[in-house]
C-alpha positions as CSV (number, residue, x, y, z in Angstrom):
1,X,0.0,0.0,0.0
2,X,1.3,3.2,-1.0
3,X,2.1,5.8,1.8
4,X,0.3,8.7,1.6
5,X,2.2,12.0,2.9
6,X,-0.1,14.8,4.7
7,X,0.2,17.4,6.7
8,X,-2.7,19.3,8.7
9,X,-2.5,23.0,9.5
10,X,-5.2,23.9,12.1
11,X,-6.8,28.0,10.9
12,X,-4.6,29.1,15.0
13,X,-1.4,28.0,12.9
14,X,-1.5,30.7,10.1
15,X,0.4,33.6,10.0
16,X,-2.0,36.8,11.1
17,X,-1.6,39.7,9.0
18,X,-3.4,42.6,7.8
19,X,-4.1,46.0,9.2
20,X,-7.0,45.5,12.2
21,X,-6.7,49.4,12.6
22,X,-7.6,50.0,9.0
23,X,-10.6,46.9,9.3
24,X,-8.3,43.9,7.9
25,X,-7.5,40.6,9.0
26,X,-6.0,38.2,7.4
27,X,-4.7,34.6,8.0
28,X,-2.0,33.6,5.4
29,X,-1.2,29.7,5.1
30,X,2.2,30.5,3.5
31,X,4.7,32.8,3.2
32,X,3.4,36.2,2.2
33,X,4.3,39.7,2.2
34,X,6.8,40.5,5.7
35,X,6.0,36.8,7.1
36,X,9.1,34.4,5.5
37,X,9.3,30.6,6.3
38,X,11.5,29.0,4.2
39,X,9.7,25.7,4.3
40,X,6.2,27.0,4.1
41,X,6.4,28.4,0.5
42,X,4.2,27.1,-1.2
43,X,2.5,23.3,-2.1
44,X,2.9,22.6,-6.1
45,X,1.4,25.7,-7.5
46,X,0.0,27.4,-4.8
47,X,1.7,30.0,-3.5
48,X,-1.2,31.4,-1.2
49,X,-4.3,30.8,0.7
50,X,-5.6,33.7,2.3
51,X,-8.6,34.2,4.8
52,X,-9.2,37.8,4.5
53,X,-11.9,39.4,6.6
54,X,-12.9,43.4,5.7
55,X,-14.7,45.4,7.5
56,X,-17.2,47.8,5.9
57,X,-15.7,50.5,4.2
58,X,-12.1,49.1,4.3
59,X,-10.2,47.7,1.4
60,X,-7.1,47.2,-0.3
61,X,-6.0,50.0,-2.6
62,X,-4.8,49.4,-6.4
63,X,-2.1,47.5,-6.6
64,X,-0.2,45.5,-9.1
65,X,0.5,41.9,-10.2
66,X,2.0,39.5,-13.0
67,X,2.3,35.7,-13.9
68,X,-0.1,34.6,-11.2
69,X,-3.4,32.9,-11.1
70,X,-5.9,34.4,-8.6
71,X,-9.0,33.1,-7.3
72,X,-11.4,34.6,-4.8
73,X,-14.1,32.5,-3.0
74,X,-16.3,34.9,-1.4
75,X,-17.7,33.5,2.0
76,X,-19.8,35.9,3.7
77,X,-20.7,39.8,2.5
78,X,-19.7,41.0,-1.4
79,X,-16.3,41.8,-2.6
80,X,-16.3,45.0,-4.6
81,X,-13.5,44.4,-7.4
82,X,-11.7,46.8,-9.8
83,X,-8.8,45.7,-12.6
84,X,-7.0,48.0,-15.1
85,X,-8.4,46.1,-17.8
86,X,-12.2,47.4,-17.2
87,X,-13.6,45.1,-15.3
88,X,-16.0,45.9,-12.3
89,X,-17.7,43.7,-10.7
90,X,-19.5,42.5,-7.3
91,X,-18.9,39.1,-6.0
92,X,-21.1,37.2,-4.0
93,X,-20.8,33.9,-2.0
94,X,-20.8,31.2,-4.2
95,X,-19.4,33.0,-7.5
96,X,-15.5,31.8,-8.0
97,X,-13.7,34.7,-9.6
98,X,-10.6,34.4,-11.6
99,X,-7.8,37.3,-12.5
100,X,-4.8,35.8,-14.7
101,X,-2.6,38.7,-13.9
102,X,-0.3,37.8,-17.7
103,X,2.4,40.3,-18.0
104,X,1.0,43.0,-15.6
105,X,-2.6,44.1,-14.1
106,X,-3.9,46.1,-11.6
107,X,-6.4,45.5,-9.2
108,X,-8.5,46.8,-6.0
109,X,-10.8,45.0,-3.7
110,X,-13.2,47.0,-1.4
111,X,-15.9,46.0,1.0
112,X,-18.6,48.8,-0.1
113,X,-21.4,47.3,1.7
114,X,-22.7,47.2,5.0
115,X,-21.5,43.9,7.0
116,X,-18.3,42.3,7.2
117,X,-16.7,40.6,4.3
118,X,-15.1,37.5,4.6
119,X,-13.0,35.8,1.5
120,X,-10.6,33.3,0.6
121,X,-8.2,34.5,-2.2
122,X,-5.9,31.7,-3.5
123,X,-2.8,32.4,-5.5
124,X,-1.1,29.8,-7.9
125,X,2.0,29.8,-10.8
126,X,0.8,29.9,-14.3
127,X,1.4,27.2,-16.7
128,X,3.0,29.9,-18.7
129,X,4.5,33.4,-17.9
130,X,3.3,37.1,-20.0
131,X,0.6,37.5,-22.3
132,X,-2.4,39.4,-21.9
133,X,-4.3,39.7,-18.2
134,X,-7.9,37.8,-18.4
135,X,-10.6,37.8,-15.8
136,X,-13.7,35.9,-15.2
137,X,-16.4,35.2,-12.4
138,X,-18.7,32.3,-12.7
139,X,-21.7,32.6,-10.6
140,X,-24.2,30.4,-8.7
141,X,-21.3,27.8,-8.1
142,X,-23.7,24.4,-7.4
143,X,-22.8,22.1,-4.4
144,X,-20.7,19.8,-6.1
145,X,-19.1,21.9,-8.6
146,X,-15.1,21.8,-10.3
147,X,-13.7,25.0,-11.9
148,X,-11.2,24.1,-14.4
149,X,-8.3,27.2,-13.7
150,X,-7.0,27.9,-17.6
151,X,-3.7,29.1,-16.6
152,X,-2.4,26.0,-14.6
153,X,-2.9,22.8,-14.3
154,X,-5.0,23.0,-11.5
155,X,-8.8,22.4,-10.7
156,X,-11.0,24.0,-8.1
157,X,-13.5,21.6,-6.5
158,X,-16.4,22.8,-4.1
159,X,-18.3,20.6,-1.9
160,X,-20.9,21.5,-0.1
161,X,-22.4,18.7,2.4
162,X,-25.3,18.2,5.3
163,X,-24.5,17.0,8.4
164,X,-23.5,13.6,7.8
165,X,-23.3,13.6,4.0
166,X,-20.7,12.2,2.0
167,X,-18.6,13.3,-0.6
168,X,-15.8,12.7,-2.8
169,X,-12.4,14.3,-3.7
170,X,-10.0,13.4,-6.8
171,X,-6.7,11.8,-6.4
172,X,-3.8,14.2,-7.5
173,X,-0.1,14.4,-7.0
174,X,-1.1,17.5,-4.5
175,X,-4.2,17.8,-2.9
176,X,-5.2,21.0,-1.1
177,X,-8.1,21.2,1.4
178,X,-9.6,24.6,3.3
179,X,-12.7,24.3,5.1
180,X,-14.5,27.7,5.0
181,X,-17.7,26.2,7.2
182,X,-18.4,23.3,9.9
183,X,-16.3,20.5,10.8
184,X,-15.8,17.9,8.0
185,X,-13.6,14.4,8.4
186,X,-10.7,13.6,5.9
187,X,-8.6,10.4,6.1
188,X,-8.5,10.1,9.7
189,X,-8.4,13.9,11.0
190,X,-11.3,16.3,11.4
191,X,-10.9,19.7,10.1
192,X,-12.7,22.6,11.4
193,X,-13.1,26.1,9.7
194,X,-10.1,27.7,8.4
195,X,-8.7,24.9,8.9
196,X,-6.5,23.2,6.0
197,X,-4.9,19.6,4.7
198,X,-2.1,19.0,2.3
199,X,-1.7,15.8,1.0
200,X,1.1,14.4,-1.4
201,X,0.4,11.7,-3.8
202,X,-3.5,11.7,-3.1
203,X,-6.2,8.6,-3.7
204,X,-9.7,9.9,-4.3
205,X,-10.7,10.1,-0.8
206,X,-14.1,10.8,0.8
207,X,-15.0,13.7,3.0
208,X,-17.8,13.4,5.8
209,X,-19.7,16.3,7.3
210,X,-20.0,16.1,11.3
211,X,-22.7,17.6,13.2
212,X,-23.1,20.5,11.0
213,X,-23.2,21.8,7.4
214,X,-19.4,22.2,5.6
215,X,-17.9,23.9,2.7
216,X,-15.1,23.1,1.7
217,X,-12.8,23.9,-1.3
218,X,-10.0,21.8,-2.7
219,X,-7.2,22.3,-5.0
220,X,-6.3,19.2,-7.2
221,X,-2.7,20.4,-8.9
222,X,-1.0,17.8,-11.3
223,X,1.9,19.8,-12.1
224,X,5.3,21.6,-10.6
225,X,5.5,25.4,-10.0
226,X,6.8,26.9,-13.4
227,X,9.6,29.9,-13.0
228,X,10.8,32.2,-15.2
């Protein structure tokens, strides 16, 4: 039987970040920004999983990126978001959104309305490095949905599961696991929310909800980081 490597970081683990004076708070699960941890870099091609929480009002001013894949999963509240290519939009939970940042883009992301905003934002290393930026947001995202990520080799899953439901996760040669809500059961451990698993090497494993609703999200990634 092949052994299967994976490692559990609990959400009192990550690194807290952000600006609480200004109304953000965020949990990184990596290295990012002034936080450095040589062997927490990244896990194939993700480079980040943040849990960012914005007050109303506050906000992260334009700021620029290139040759990375962005994702935003919005879990409670709506994320106001701006790009220099045009594009502004309002995402809601349940709507995956998707800025390839290409050879440079700009972006902001406010919360404009009236109750706390609470996100995951996930970062990963393109397939390929320059081009033009793209963006997308595909909305209504259904229980037991996959997003295919066009820059990478990478998938998005989300699973959505009653209290005691069963579901199912692909195997991959890196499997990536946040819970955003309840307490869920995965090979052995049980993960609550924020919450994360990274396992090498991954069967198709199932996933069990316990005594509440979960959401989850998980990353199936089938190739290495690409540089340069």
């Amino acid at each position: 039987m092949t052994h299967v490597q994976r490692s559990v970081q609990r959400a009192g683990e990550r690194f807290r970040g952000g600006d609480p004076d200004a109304g953000i708070e965020t949990w990184h699960a990596f290295s990012f920004s002034g936080f450095y941890d040589p062997d927490n870099v990244r896990f194939g091609p993700l480079a980040a999983c943040n849990e960012e929480r914005l007050a109303p009002g506050a906000g992260f001013a334009e700021h620029p990126h290139r040759d990375v894949e962005i994702v935003t999963w919005v879990v409670e509240g709506e994320l106001t978001h701006e790009d220099s290519t045009g594009h502004v939009e309002l995402v809601r939970p349940g709507d995956v959104q998707r800025l390839s940042a290409g050879a440079g883009v700009h972006h902001s992301e406010r919360n404009e309305g009236a109750v706390p905003l609470r996100f995951v934002q996930m970062w990963l290393t393109p397939s390929e490095y320059g081009g033009e930026p793209s963006y997308e947001v595909v909305r209504g995202v259904a229980d037991d949905a996959s997003y295919v990520l066009p820059g990478a080799e990478a998938v998005l899953h989300v699973r959505r599961l009653r209290a005691g439901e069963r579901g199912s996760l692909p195997g991959a040669p890196w499997l990536y696991v946040h819970v955003t809500r309840g307490c869920l059961r995965l090979a052995g451990e049980e993960l609550g929310e924020g919450d994360s698993v990274r396992i090498l090497d991954a069967e198709d494993a199932t996933v069990e909800a316990v005594g509440s609703e979960v959401e989850l999200l998980a990353w199936e990634m089938h190739a290495e980081p690409h540089f340069g």
